[in-house]
LODO-160379 format. One record per atom (N, C-alpha, C): residue number from 1; atom name; x, y, z. Coordinates in steps of 0.02 Angstrom, whole numbers. Atoms other than C-alpha are relative to their C-alpha. Layout:
<nodes>
+-----+------+--------+--------+--------+
!   n ! atom !      X !      Y !      Z !
+-----+------+--------+--------+--------+
! NUM !   CA !      X !      Y !      Z !
...
+-----+------+--------+--------+--------+
</nodes>
This chain:
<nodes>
+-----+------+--------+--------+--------+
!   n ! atom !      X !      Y !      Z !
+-----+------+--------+--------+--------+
!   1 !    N !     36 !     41 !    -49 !
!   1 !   CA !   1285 !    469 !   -162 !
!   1 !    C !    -73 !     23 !      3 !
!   2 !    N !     86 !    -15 !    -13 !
!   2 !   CA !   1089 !    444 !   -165 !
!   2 !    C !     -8 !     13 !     70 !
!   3 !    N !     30 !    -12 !    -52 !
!   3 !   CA !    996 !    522 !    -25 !
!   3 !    C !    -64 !    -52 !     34 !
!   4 !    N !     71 !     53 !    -49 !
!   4 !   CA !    866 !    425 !     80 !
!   4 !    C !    -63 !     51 !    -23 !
!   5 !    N !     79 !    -38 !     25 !
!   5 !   CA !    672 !    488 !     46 !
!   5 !    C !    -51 !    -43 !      7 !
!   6 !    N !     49 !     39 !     -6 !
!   6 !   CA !    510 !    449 !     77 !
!   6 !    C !    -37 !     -9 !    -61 !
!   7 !    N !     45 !     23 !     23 !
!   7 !   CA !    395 !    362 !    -35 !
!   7 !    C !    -66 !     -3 !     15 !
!   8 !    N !     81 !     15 !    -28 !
!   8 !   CA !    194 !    395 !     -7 !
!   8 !    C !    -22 !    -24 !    -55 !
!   9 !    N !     53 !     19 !     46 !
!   9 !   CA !     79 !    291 !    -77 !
!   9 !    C !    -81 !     26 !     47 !
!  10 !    N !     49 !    -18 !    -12 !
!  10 !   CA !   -102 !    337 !    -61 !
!  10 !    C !    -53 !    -38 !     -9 !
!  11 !    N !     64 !     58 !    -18 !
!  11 !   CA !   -255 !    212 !    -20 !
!  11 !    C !    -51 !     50 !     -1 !
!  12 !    N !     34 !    -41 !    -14 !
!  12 !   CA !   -397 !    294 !    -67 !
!  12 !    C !    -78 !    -57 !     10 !
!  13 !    N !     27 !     25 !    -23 !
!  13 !   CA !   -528 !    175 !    -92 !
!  13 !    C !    -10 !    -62 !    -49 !
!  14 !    N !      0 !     49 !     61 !
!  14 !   CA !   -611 !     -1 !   -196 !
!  14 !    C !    -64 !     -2 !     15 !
!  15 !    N !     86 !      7 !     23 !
!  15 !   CA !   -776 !    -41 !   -262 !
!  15 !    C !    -21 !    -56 !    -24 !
!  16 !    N !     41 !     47 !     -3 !
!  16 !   CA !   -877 !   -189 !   -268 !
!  16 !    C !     45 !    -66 !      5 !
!  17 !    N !    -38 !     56 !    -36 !
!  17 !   CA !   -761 !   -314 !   -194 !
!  17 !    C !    -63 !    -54 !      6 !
!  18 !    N !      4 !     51 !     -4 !
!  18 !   CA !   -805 !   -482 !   -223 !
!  18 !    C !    -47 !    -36 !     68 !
!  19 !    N !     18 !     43 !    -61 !
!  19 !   CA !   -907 !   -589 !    -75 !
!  19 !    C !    -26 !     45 !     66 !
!  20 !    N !     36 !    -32 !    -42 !
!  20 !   CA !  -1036 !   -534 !     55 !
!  20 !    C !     37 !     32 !     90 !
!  21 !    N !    -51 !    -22 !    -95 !
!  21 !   CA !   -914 !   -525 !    231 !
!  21 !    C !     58 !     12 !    -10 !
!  22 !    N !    -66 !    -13 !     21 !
!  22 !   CA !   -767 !   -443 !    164 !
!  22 !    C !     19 !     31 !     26 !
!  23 !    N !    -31 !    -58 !    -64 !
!  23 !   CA !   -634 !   -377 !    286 !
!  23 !    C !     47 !     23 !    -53 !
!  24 !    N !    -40 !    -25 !     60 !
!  24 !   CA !   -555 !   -262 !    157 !
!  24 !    C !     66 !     49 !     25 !
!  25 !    N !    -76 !    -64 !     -6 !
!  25 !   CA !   -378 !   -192 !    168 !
!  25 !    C !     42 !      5 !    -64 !
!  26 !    N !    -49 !     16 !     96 !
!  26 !   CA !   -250 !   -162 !     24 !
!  26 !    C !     73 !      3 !     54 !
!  27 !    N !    -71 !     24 !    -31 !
!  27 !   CA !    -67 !   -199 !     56 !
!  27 !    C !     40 !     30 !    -70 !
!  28 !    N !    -32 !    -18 !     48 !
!  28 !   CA !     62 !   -123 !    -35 !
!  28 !    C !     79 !    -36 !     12 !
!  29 !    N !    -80 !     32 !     13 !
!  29 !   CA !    243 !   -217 !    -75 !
!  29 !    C !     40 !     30 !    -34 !
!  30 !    N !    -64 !    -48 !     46 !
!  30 !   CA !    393 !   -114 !   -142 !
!  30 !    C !     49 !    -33 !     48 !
!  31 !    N !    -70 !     43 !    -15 !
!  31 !   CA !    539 !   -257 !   -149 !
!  31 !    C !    -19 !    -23 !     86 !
!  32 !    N !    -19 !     17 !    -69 !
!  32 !   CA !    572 !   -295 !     42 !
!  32 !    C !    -62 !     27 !     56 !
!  33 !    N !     35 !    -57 !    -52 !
!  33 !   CA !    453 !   -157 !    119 !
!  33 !    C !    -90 !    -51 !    -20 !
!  34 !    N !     72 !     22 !    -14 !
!  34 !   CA !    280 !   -226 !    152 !
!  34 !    C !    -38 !     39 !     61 !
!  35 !    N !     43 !    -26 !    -71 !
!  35 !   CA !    136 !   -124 !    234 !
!  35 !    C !    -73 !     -3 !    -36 !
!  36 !    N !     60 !     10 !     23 !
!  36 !   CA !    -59 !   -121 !    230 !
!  36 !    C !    -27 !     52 !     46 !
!  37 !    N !     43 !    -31 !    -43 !
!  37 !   CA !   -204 !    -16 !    282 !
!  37 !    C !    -23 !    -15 !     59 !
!  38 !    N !     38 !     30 !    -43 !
!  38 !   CA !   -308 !    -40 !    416 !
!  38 !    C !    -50 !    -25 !    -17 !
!  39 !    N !     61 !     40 !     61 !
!  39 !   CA !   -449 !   -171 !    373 !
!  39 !    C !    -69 !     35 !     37 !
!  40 !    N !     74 !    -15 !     25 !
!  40 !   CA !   -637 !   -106 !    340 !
!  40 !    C !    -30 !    -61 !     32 !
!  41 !    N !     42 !     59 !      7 !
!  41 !   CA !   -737 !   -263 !    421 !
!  41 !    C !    -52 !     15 !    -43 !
!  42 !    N !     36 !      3 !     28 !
!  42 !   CA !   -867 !   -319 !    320 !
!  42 !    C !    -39 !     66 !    -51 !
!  43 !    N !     -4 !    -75 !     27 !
!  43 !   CA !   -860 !   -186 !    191 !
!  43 !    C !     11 !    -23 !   -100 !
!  44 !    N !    -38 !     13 !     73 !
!  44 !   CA !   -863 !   -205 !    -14 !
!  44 !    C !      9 !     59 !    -34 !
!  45 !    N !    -22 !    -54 !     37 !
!  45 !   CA !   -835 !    -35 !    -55 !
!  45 !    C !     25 !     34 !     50 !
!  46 !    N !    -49 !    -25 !    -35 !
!  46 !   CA !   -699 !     16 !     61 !
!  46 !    C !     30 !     68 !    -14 !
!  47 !    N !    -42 !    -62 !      4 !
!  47 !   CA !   -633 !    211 !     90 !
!  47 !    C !     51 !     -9 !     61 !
!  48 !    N !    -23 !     -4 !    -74 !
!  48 !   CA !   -483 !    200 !    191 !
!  48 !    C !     37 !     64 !    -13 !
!  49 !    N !    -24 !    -54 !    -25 !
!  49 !   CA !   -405 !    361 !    145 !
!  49 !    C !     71 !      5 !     30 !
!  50 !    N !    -80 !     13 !    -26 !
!  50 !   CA !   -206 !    326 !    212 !
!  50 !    C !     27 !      3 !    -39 !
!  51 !    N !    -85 !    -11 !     31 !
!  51 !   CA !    -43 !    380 !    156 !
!  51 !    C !     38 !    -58 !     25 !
!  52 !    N !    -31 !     48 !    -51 !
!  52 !   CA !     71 !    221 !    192 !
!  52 !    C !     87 !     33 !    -20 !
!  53 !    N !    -41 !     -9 !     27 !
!  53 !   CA !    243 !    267 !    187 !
!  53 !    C !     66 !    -38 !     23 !
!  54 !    N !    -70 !     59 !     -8 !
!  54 !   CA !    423 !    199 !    134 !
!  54 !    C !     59 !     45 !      8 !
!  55 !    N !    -57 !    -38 !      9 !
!  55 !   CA !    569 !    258 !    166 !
!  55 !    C !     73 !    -46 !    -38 !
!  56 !    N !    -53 !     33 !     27 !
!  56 !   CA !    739 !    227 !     82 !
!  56 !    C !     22 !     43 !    -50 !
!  57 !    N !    -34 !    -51 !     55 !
!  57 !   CA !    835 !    259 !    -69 !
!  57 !    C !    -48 !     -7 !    -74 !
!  58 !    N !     17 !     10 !     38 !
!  58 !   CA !    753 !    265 !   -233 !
!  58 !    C !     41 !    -53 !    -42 !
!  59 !    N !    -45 !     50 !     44 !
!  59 !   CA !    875 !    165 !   -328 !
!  59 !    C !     -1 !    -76 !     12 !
!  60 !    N !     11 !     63 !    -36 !
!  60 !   CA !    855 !     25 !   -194 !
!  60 !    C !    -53 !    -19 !      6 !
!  61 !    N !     89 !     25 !     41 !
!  61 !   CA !    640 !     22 !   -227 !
!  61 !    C !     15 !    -31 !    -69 !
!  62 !    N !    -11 !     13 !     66 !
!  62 !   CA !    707 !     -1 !   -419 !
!  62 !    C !     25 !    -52 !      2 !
!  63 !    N !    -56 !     66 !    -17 !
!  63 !   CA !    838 !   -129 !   -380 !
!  63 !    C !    -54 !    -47 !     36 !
!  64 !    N !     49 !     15 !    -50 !
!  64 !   CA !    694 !   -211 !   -263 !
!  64 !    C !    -39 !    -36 !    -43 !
!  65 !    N !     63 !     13 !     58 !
!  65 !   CA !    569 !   -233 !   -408 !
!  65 !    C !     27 !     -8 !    -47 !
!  66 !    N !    -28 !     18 !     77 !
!  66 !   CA !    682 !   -273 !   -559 !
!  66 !    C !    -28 !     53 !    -27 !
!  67 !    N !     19 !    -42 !     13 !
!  67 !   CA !    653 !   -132 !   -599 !
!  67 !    C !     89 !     54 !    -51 !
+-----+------+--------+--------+--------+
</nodes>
């Protein structure tokens, strides 16, 4: 039996984003789990610096993503 565990992803930052009034966040999707940073207003080179994290089983991220 798989154990449960966290998953960090790490947001560190993006660079020259597209369009002058950009409220910049990144969003990360693994299968079911959906989360995002906090948004940057008006920002095209965004540092947000956040760990977002998932919890679960590994097998069930894989299974999630055709993976």
């Amino acid at each position: 039996m798989q154990q449960a565990g966290t998953l960090k992803v790490t947001c560190k930052n993006a660079q020259n984003l597209p369009g002058r009034s950009v409220d910049a966040f990144m969003r990360v999707r693994i299968g079911a789990h959906d989360k995002h940073t906090k948004t940057l207003p008006r920002n095209q080179n965004p540092a947000w610096r956040e760990t977002l994290e998932f919890r679960g089983k590994l097998a069930d991220f894989l299974k999630e993503n055709g993976i």
